[in-house]
Each structure stands twice: as structure tokens, then as C-alpha cells.
N, C-alpha and C positions, 0 to 999 in steps of 0.2 A: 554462320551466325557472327563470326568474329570481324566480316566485313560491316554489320549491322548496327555494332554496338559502336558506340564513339565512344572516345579519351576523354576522361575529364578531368580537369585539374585541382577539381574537390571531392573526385571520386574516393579518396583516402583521407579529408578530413576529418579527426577527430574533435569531440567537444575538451575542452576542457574548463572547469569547474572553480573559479573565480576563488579569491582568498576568505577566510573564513567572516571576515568582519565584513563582508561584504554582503551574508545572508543576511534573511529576514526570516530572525527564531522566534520561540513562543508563540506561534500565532493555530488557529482552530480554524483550518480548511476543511471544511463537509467534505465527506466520505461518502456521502450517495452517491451512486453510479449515474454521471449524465453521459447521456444518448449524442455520439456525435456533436456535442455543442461545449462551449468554454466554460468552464467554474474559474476560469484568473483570465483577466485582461489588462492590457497597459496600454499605456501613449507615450510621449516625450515626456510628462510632471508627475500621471500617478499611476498607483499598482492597484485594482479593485479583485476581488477575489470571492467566493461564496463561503459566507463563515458556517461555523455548524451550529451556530446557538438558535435557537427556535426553532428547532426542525429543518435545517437548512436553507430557513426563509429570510435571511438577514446577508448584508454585502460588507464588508470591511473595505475601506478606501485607504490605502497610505500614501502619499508622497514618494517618490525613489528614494528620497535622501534617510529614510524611517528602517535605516539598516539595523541590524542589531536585535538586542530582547525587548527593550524598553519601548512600545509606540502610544503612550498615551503624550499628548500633545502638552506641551509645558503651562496652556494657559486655558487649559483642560479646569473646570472647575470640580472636576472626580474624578480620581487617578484607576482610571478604566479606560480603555478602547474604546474611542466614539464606534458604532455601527450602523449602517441603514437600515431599519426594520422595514425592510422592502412588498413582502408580500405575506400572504396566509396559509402560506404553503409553499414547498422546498421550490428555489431558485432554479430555472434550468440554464438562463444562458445570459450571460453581464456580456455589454461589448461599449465601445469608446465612440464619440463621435469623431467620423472623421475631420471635420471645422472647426469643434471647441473642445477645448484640451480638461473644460472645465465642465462637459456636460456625459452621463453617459445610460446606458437601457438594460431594464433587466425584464424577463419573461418568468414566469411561474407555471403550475399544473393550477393555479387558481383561477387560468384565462384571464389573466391581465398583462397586461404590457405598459412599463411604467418608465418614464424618464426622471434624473434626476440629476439637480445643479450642485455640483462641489463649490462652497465659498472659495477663494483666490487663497486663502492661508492652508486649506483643507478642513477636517468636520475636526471640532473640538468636543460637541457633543452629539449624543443620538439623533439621526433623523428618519422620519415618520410620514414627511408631507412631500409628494412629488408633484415637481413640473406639470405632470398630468398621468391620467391611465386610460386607456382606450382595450376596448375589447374586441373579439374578432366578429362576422356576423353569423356565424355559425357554434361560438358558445363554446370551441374546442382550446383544450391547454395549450398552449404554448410551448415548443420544441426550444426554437433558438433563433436570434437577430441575425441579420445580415444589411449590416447599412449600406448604403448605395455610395461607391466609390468616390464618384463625381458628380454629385444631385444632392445639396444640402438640403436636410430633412426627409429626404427620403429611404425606408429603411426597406428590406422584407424578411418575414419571419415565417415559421410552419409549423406544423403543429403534426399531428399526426399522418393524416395524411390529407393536407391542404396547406397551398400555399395561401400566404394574404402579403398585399404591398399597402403600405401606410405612407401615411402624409403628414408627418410630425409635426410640422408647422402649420399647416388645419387641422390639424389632431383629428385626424377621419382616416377610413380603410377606404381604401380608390377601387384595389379589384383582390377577386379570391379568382383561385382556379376553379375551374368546373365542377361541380361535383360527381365524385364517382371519377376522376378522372385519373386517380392511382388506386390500385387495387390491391397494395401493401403499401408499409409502411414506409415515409420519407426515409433516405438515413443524411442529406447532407443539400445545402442548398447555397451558389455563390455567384457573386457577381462575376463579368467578364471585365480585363484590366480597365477601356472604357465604359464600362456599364451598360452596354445597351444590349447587353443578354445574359441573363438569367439560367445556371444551369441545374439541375439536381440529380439525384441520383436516388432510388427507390429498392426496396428489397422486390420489385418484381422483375428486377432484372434489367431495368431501362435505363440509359440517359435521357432527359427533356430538356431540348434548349427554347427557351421561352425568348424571343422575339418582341419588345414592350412600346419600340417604334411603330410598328403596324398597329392599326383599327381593332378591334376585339376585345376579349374577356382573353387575355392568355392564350394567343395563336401559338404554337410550338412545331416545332421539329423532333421527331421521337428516332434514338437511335439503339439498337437492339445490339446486347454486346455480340451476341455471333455476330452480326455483321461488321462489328466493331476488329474482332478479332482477325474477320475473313479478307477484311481491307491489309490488316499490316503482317499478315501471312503471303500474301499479293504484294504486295509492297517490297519484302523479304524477298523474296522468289524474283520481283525483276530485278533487283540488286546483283543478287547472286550469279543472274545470268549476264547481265551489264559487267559485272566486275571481271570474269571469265571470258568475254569476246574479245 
């Protein structure tokens, strides 16, 4: 086994934890348990997060620079935290566009899927009104985003147990998976570093790599962890023997 494993030269890094004036205190991050999917996201300019006020249906956007206690904006006309009152129901998953540093998405259990524009200074006050909302064609809540690496406007998202890919920029759903075609629950769904495959991972025990170059509704590749496993136990084993001749 000791042939098997590589050296790595971050194999013993530690984090370490930035000076105090560097955090961001005071702030009401929800404490509902999300499923595999992000309650805080950032970019290069801002921090967006899922706040706990209204049931965990509201997004809090800061700036990096909004370090400290104090994040009500100087030119704030109510010395309050702007927030996005995003949805009607607890937030499950906020993610950043990868193209505009000023745009970003949030998902709900209310089956909606909502975009929404940061002004260039950040929100001074509450906002209410999104970019757009699109819903799925099957009426299921919404798990969590996954924008498409290298294809602006294109995002996919999952819900229980169905995938949907969107078209943000026609604001339409392009394809769902099949139905019936997981037979438990999603637990995670992402691009490949060029985008042209789609993977997830399901409590029935599968990998699915989704193929979205090819013709169809979701042609895939299914790979079964025993087989998964029986490969790099094989793999081990000709090592072993290779390393010994």
C-alpha cells in the first residue's frame, strides 16, 4: 500500500485563521441543516450567505471589504443590514455567476429558482424584486445550483431526486432527467473542469456521468461503486506486482 500512496507536499498543511479584524461578526447565518448544498458563497467583490430572518428565506450580500461588526452601508437610509427577501420559504442553495461578479442564484423548498442583480456599490436597502424566477417542470423544491463552468447562463440544479439544466438567458428549463431514473435521493451534482459532463452521486449507491454533447434527454454512463472499488483494488494489485519484478 505504501507503493500506492503518493507524497504530497500539502499533505500536512494546516489552515490557519486570519487576524481578528479580519472577520465578519454580528452577522445571523441560518442554522437549518442544508443537504449537500452552500448557505455562504463568494467571488472576487462579494460574500452572500443565507440569513436566518424569515425562516431562512432571506440572503445577506456583503462586499469583502464589510469586515468587522458594523455592515450597514454608510448611505443606507436605516441603520439596518440591507437583505434579499429572496423566497417563501428556507434558502437551500446561493451560488455566484461565474461571468458577472455582480449577478448571483438562489433556490428554495418553494420551487423556485431565482436570479438576482447586486448594484456596482452593493444593496443599501432591502431587495424583493429578481432578475427573474423559473420553476422546474415537475413542481419539485429545489436542492442546489450548479452553474456551468464555461457556458454563460447556463446553470443545473436538483431537486430531490431530478436533475433540471436551465437556460438563464431564455429563462426556460432545456432538459430534466428521466423520470424514475434515481431511485434515492441526489446527494450532490457538478460540472467536469470543461463542462461537458455532468456528474452526481445518489444515496443508491451510483455514480451518473451525464454526457450533454450527445442527442437525448440525459444519455449517461452509470458506474457502481463495487465496480468502482474493484477497478483500484486491480490497479493496487498490478502495482504491487510491477513494483516487485
Amino acid at each position: 500500500m505504501a507503493n500506492f500512496v503518493r507524497d504530497s507536499r500539502f499533505r500536512h498543511v494546516e489552515v490557519k485563521l486570519d487576524s481578528r479584524d479580519r472577520f465578519y461578526e454580528q452577522l445571523r447565518p441560518a442554522s437549518t441543516q442544508i443537504d449537500c448544498s452552500n448557505s455562504v458563497a463568494a467571488n472576487s467583490q462579494f460574500l452572500a450567505y443565507v440569513d436566518a430572518s424569515g425562516g431562512s428565506s432571506c440572503v445577506g450580500v456583503l462586499p469583502l471589504s464589510s469586515v468587522g461588526k458594523n455592515h450597514v452601508p454608510i448611505s443606507a437610509p436605516a441603520y439596518q443590514q440591507p437583505l434579499v427577501r429572496a423566497h417563501s420559504q428556507a434558502v437551500q442553495d446561493v451560488a455566484f455567476d461565474a461571468f458577472d461578479r455582480h449577478t448571483f442564484y438562489t433556490c428554495a423548498n418553494d420551487g423556485h429558482l431565482k436570479g438576482w442583480k447586486i448594484p456596482s456599490g452593493g444593496y443599501i436597502v432591502d431587495e424583493s424584486n429578481p432578475l427573474f424566477t423559473l420553476n422546474n417542470s415537475r413542481s419539485a423544491a429545489f436542492r442546489s445550483i450548479s452553474p456551468h463552468p464555461t457556458a454563460s447562463g447556463i446553470t443545473a440544479t436538483r431537486s430531490t431526486k431530478d436533475i433540471f439544466l436551465f437556460d438563464l438567458t431564455a429563462q426556460r428549463e432545456i432538459h430534466a432527467s428521466s423520470a424514475g431514473l434515481f431511485t434515492a435521493d441526489i446527494g450532490h451534482v457538478a460540472w467536469s473542469y470543461t463542462g461537458h459532463l455532468l456528474m452526481s452521486t445518489s444515496e443508491d449507491k451510483m455514480l451518473r456521468c451525464f454526457d450533454l454533447r450527445t442527442s437525448g434527454r440525459f444519455p449517461l454512463l452509470i458506474f457502481f461503486f463495487t465496480i468502482f472499488h474493484l477497478i483500484l483494488l486491480l490497479t493496487h494489485f498490478s502495482v504491487s506486482i510491477f513494483a516487485h519484478i
